[in-house]
Structures are given as structure tokens and as C-alpha cells.
N, C-alpha and C positions, 0 to 999 in steps of 0.2 A: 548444528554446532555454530552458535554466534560468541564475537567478544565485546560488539555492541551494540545497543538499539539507537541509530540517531534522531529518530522522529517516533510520536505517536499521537494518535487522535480518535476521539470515541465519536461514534455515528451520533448524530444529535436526534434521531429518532427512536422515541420511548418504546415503538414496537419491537424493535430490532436492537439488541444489546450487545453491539461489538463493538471491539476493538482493532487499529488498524495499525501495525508498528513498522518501521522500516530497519533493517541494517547498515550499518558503515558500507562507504563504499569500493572497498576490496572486493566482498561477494554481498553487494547489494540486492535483499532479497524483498520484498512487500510480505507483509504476511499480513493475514484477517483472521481474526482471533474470536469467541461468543463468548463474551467477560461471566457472563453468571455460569456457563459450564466448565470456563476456565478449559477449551478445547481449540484445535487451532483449526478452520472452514478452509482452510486454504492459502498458496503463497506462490509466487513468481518471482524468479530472475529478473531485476531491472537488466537489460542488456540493449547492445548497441549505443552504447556510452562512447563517445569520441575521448580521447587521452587529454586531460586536462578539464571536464567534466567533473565535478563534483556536486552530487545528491545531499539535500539537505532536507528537505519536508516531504511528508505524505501526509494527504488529509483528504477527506470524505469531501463529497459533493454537498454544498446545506441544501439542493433542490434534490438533488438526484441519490439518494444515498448506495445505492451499485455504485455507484460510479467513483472510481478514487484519484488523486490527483497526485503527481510525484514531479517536483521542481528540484532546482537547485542551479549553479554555475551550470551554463549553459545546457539543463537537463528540462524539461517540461512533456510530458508524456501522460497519458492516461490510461486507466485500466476498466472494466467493468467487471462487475461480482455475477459471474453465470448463475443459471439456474444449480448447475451441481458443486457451488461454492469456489469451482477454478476462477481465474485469472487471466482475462484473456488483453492483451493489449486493442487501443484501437484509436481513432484517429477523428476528432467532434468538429 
């Protein structure tokens, strides 16, 4: 249950047809999405947000396409797309 999406960005590799969309950040969530099945691969809790913190973008790596990127007022974090479509946080 979202009431917003505030960022989205499609993988820029022809192989791979997904979509990456973020939510507001009340319950900021990542989600990865496979556009031509219109199915959702997986999603995570942004968390460990300091108060005053606010998420504004998610976008795909252009080198590395696992790899996703979530910025914003003092937010910068990364994620990588596992083998079983989870979301694991990590540190580059």
C-alpha cells in the first residue's frame, strides 16, 4: 500500500527490462519491478534514515545494472539486485 511513488528509472540495458521505483519517505520502500511482465522482482525498506533525512532519487548503476543507487538530503546508500531478485544493502 503506497500513496506515492517519488522517483523512478528504467535499467538502461536492452537485456534486462526493469523498472526501479521509490516511495515517499514516511515508508520509504525501493522496489524493482520487470516492465514487459508488469511483476514486481523484489523491494526493501530504505532504513536507518537520521531525522531530517529526506530520499529523493533511485537509479540504476549505467555500469553495473544490480547495482541501485538511492540519494537524497543527507541519504546516499546503495543496494544490489541478488541472485533471488532480494535487495540487499551494501557499502562500494
Amino acid at each position: 500500500d503506497c500513496n506515492e511513488f517519488v522517483s523512478a528509472d528504467f535499467c538502461r540495458n536492452d537485456d534486462k527490462k526493469m523498472l526501479v521505483t521509490m516511495t515517499g519517505t514516511a515508508d520509504c520502500k525501493v522496489i524493482v519491478w520487470n516492465w514487459d511482465k508488469q511483476k514486481c522482482l523484489g523491494f526493501t525498506d530504505v532504513s536507518g534514515l537520521s531525522p531530517g533525512c529526506i530520499v529523493r532519487q533511485v537509479s540504476f548503476c549505467p555500469t553495473e545494472h544490480s547495482i541501485l543507487l538511492v540519494t537524497g538530503k543527507d541519504v546516499f546508500k546503495y543496494y544490489r539486485i541478488q541472485e533471488n531478485n532480494s535487495l540487499k544493502p551494501f557499502h562500494q
